[in-house]
C-alpha positions as a Markdown table, in Angstrom:
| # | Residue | x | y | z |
|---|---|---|---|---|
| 1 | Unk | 0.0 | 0.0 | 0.0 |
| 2 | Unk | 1.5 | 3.6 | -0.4 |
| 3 | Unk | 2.2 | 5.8 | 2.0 |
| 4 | Unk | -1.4 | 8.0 | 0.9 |
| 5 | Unk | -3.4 | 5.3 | 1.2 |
| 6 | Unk | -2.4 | 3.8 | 4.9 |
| 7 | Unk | -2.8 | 7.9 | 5.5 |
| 8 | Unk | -6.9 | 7.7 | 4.3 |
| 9 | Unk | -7.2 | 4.4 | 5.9 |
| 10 | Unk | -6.2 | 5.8 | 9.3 |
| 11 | Unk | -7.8 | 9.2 | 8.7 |
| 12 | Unk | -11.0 | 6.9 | 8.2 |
| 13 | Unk | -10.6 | 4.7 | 11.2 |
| 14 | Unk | -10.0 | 7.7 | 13.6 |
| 15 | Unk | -12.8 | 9.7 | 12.2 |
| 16 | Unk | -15.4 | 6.7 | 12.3 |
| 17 | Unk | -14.5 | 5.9 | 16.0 |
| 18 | Unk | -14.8 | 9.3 | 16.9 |
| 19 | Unk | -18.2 | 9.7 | 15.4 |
| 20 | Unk | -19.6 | 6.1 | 15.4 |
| 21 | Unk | -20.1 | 4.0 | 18.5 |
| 22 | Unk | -19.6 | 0.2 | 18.5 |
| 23 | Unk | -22.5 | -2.0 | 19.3 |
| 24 | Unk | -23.3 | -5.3 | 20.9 |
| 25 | Unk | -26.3 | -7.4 | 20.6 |
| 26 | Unk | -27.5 | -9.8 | 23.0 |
| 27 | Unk | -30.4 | -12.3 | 21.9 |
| 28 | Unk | -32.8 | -14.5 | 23.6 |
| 29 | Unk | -35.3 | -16.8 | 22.2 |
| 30 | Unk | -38.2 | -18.6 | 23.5 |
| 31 | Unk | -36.6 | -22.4 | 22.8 |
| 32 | Unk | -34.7 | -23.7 | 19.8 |
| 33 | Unk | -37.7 | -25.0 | 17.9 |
| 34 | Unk | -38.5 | -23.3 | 14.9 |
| 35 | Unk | -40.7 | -23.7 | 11.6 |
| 36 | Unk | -42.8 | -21.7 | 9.5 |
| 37 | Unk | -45.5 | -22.8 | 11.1 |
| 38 | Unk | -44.3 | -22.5 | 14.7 |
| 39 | Unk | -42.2 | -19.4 | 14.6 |
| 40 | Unk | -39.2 | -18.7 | 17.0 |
| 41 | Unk | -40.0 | -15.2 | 19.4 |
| 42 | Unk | -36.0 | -13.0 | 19.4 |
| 43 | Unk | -35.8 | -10.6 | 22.4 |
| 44 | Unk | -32.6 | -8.6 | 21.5 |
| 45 | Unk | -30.7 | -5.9 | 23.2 |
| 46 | Unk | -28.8 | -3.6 | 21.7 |
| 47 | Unk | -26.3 | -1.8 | 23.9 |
| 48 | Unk | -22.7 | 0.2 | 23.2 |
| 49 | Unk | -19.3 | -1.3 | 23.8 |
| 50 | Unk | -19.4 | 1.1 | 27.3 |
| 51 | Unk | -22.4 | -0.9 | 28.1 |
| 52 | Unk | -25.1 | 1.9 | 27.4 |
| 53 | Unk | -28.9 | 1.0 | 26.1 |
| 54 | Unk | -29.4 | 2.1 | 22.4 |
| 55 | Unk | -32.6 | 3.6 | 23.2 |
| 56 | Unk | -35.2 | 4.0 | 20.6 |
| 57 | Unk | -33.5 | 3.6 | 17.7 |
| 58 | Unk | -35.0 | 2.6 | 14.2 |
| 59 | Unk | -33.3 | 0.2 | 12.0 |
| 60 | Unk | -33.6 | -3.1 | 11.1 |
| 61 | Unk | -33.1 | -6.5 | 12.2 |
| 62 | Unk | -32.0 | -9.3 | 9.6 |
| 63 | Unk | -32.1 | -12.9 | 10.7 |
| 64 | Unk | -31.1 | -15.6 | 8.0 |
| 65 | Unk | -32.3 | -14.1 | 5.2 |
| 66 | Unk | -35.3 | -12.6 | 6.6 |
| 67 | Unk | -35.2 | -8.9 | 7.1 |
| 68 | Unk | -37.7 | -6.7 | 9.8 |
| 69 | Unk | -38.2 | -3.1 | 10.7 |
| 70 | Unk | -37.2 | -2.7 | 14.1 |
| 71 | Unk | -37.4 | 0.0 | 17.1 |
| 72 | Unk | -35.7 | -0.4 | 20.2 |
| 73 | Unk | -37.5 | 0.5 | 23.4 |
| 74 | Unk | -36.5 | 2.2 | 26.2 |
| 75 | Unk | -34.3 | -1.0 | 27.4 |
| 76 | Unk | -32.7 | -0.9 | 24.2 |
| 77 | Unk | -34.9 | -3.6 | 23.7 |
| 78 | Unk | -36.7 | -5.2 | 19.9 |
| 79 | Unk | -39.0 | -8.6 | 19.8 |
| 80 | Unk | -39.7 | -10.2 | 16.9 |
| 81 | Unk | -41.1 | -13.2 | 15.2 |
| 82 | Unk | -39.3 | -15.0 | 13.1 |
| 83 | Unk | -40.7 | -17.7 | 10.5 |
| 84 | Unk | -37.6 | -19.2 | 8.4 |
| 85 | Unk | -38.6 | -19.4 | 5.0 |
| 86 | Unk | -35.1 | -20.4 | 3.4 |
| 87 | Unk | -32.9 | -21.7 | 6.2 |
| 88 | Unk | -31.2 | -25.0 | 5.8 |
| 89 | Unk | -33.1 | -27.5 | 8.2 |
| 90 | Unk | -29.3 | -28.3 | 8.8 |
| 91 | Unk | -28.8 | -25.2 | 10.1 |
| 92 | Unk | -28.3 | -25.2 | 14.1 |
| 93 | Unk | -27.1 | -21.2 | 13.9 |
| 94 | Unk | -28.9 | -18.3 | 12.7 |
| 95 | Unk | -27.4 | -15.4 | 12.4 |
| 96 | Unk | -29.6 | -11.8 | 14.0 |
| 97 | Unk | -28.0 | -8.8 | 13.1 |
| 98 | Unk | -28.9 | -5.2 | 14.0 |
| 99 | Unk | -28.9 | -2.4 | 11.9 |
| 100 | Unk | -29.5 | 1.2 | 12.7 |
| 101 | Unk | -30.7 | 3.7 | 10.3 |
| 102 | Unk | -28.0 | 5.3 | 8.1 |
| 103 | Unk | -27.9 | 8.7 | 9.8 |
| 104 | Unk | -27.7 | 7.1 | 13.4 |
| 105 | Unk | -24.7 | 7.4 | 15.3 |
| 106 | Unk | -24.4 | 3.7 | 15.9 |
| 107 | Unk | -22.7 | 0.5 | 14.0 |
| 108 | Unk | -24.9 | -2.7 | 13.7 |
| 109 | Unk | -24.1 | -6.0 | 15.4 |
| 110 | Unk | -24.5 | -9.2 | 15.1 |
| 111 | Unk | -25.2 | -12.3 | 17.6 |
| 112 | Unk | -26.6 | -15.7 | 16.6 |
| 113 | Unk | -29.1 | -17.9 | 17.7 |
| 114 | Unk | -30.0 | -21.7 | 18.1 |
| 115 | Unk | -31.9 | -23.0 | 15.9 |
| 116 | Unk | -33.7 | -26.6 | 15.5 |
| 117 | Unk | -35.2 | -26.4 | 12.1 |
| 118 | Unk | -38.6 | -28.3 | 11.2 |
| 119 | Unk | -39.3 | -28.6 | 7.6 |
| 120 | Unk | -43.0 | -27.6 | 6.6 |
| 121 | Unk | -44.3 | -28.4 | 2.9 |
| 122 | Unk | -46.7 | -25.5 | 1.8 |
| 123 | Unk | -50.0 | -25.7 | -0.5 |
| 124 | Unk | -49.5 | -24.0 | -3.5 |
| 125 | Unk | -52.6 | -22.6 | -5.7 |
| 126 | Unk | -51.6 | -21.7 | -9.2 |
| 127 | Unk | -53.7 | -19.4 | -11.3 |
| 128 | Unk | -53.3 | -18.9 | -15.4 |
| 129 | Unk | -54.9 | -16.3 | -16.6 |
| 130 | Unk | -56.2 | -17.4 | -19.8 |
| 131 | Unk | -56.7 | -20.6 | -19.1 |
| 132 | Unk | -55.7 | -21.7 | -22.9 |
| 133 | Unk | -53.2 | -19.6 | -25.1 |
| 134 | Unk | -51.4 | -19.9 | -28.3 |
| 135 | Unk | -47.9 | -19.3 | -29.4 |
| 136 | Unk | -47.1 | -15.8 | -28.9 |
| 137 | Unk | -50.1 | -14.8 | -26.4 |
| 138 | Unk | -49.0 | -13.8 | -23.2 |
| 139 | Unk | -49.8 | -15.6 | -20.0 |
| 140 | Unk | -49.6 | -14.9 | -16.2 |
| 141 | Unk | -49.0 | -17.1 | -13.8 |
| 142 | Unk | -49.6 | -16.4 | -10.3 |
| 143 | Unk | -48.4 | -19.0 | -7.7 |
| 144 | Unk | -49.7 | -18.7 | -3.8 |
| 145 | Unk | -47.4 | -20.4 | -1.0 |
| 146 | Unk | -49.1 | -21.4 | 1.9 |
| 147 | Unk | -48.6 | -22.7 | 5.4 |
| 148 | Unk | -51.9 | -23.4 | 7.7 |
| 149 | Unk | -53.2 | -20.4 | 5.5 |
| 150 | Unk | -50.6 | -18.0 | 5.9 |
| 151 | Unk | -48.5 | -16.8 | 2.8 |
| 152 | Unk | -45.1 | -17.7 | 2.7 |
| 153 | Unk | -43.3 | -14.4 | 1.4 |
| 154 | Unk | -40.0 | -14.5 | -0.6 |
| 155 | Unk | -40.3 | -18.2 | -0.9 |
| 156 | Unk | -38.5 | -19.4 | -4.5 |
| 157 | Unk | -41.0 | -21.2 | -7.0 |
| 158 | Unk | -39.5 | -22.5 | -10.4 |
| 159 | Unk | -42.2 | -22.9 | -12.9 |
| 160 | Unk | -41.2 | -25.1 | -16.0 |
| 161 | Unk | -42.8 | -24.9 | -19.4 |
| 162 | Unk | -43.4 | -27.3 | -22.0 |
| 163 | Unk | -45.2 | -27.7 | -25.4 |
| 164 | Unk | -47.9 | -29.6 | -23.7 |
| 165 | Unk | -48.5 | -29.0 | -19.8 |
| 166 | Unk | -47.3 | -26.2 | -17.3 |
| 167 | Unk | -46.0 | -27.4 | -14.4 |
């Protein structure tokens, strides 16, 4: 690296410590257990590396792939429910990271949880709108992912064509 470079590097380190303050986040959970169709309740804390509450603060929480607005309380304090949609059934971790609005004074952070993932299969409904087509005539397809009648958001559906059947 040149001699400029380590100088912006350090310039950029000093200024984002004096401005930004480091985070940690502590999550609970309410059990291991999880599936879409018994979701896991995350109590997290967010709190500064000096150890104080990062009170009322928007941002967002992101756990697997799932993301959720967020507000701390008072406590420093979110809860949500999460429903995996995507995670591994492998999986034993998840990761739950924290992440504050862009103009707030705070870094995000990241803890993990325990996780004992149950595999649901969803009902699909599949409307084709028309119902017959010819070559060239456009056609929509709208596929509906469900678990004990709740949508499954964000889930990934492949459709095939072929010259005789959609499946």
């Amino acid at each position: 690296l040149s001699a400029s470079t380590r100088n912006i590097s350090a310039q950029q380190s000093s200024i984002s410590s004096a401005v930004l303050n480091e985070t940690r986040l502590n999550v609970t959970t309410n059990g291991s257990q999880v599936a879409f169709a018994d979701p896991m309740l995350i109590t997290g804390t967010v709190e500064t590396a000096a150890g104080t509450v990062v009170a009322n603060q928007t941002g967002v929480v992101v756990v697997g792939d799932r993301v959720y607005p967020t507000r701390t309380d008072s406590n420093g304090q979110f809860t949500l429910t999460y429903r995996p949609v995507s995670l591994s059934v492998n999986a034993t971790r998840v990761s739950v990271r924290y992440i504050p609005e862009l103009s707030s004074p705070y870094v995000s952070a990241t803890d993990t949880a325990s996780v004992n993932v149950t595999q649901v299969t969803p009902s699909l409904s599949v409307t084709t709108t028309p119902t017959a087509a010819s070559y060239g005539d456009p056609v929509e397809i709208q596929t509906t992912a469900t678990v004990d009648g709740r949508a499954v958001p964000t889930l990934p559906i492949t459709t095939i064509f072929d010259a005789m059947n959609v499946t």
